[in-house]
C-alpha positions, -999 to +999 in steps of 0.1 A: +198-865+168+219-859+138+214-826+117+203-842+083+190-825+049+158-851+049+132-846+071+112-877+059+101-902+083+113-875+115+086-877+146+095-842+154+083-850+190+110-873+196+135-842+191+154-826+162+179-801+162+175-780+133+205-758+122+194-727+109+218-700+094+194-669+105+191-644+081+198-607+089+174-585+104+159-616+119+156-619+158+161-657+169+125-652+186+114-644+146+127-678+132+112-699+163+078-688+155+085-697+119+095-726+127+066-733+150+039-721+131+054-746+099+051-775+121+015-770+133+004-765+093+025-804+090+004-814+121+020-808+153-004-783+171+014-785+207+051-792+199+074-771+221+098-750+195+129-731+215+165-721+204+201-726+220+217-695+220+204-659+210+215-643+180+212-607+174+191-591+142+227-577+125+239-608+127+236-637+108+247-677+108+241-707+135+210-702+152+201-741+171+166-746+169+153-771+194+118-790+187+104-817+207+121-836+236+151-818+218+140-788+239+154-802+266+188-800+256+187-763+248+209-751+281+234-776+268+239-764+239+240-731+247+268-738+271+290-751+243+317-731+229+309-709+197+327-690+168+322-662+149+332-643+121+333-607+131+341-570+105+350-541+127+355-502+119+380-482+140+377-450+149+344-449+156+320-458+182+282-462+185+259-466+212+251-503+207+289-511+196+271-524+158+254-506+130+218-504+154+228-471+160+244-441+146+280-437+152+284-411+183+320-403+185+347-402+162+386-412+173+420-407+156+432-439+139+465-429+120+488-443+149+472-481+143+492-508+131+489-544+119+513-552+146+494-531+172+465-547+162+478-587+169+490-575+199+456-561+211+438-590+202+466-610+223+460-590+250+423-596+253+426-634+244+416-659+280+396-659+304+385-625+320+351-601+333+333-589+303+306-559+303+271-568+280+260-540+259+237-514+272+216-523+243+213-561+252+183-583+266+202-585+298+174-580+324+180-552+349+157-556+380+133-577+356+133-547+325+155-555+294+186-532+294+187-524+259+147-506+272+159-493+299+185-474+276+163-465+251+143-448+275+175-430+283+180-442+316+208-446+334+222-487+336+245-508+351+249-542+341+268-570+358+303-581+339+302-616+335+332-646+336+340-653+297+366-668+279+384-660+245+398-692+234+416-675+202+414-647+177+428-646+148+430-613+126+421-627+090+420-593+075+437-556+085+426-529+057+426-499+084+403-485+093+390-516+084+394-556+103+380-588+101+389-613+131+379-647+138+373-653+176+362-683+193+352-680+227+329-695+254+292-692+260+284-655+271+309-635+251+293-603+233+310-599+203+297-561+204+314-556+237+347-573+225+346-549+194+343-520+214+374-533+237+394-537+206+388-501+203+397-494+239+428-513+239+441-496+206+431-458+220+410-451+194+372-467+191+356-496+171+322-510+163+310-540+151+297-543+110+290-573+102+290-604+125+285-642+111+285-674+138+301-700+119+303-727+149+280-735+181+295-771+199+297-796+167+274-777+144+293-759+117+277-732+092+281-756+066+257-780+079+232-752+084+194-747+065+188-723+046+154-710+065+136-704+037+145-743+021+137-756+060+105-740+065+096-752+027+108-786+036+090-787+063+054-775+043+063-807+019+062-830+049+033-856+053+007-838+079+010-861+109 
């Protein structure tokens, strides 16, 4: 099922894997439906619609959307190693490690160096326990965490085994970086952000985050959503 520009002549049933690039402010869940309710107005009422591999709303890039028999290889795909483009702040930290909330405490910053920063960034490179976010869809007894905390309750979540393959630090204007990280399935870029922070005694949060690479599908093979779902309206109803 190669990712192809053309959608003429596809039997969407069969299976297609459609690379999106997920616009911000988005939830994955948002573009499914899009994607689902396009290819019931081209006639296919039933067709299962899922995605490999949740993407938050402030972030933007690869988002795998399975249709069809494609569906099936969702799990797959989401086990495959990913990369992301990721703009952190120092000195700062926020409840949700990313611009969803406002920042709640403020660090000092003036001892941070490039060099400090490369060696941070060594130091949390392989395979280790990571915490999710308090604000993430991790389920807690069957509730999402991020509900349970904005109820203000108390929560605990389980770290989980992940891997950082690399990082490399593409831009250092303190208070100001930009890293590339490519890591396993399972890595919260939030969390890493706010262990950068940790690691440099000081604090960090997440500003902009872009996944450039999931498995073999690069950004640059990606749909715009707005040209796939149009693509998808000129298509010849089943």
């Amino acid at each position: 099922m190669e990712q192809q520009h053309d959608l003429e002549g596809i039997n969407f049933e069969e299976g297609y894997i459609a690379v999106i690039d997920k616009p911000l402010e988005w939830t994955s869940a948002d573009v499914v439906r899009k994607v689902k309710f396009a290819l019931r107005r081209a006639g296919y009422p039933r067709i299962k619609v899922g995605h490999a591999g949740t993407l938050d709303p402030l972030a933007t890039g690869i988002l795998l959307v399975c249709i069809g028999r494609a569906t099936k290889m969702a799990d797959a795909l989401q086990a495959e190693e990913k990369e992301y483009v990721a703009e952190l702040m120092l000195g700062a930290t926020t409840p949700s490690h990313d611009l969803e909330h406002p920042i709640d405490k403020t660090y000092p910053t003036d001892h941070i160096t490039r060099e400090g920063v490369e060696q941070a960034l060594r130091a949390l490179t392989g395979e280790r326990l990571q915490a999710p976010p308090l604000f993430s869809a991790k389920k807690v007894e069957g509730v999402r965490a991020y509900e349970l905390a904005r109820a203000g309750e108390e929560v605990e979540l389980r770290k989980a085994l992940i891997n950082i393959y690399e990082m490399e630090l593409e831009a250092c204007e303190l208070p100001r970086l930009r890293i590339r990280v490519r890591c396993s399935k399972g890595t919260y870029i939030r969390s890493l952000a706010a262990e950068i922070g940790e690691e440099l005694r000081s604090g960090a949060h997440l500003t902009s985050l872009r996944r450039t690479r999931s498995g073999g599908f690069t950004v640059g093979q990606a749909w715009a959503l707005e040209d796939f779902l149009e693509k998808l309206a000129s298509c010849e109803t089943k």
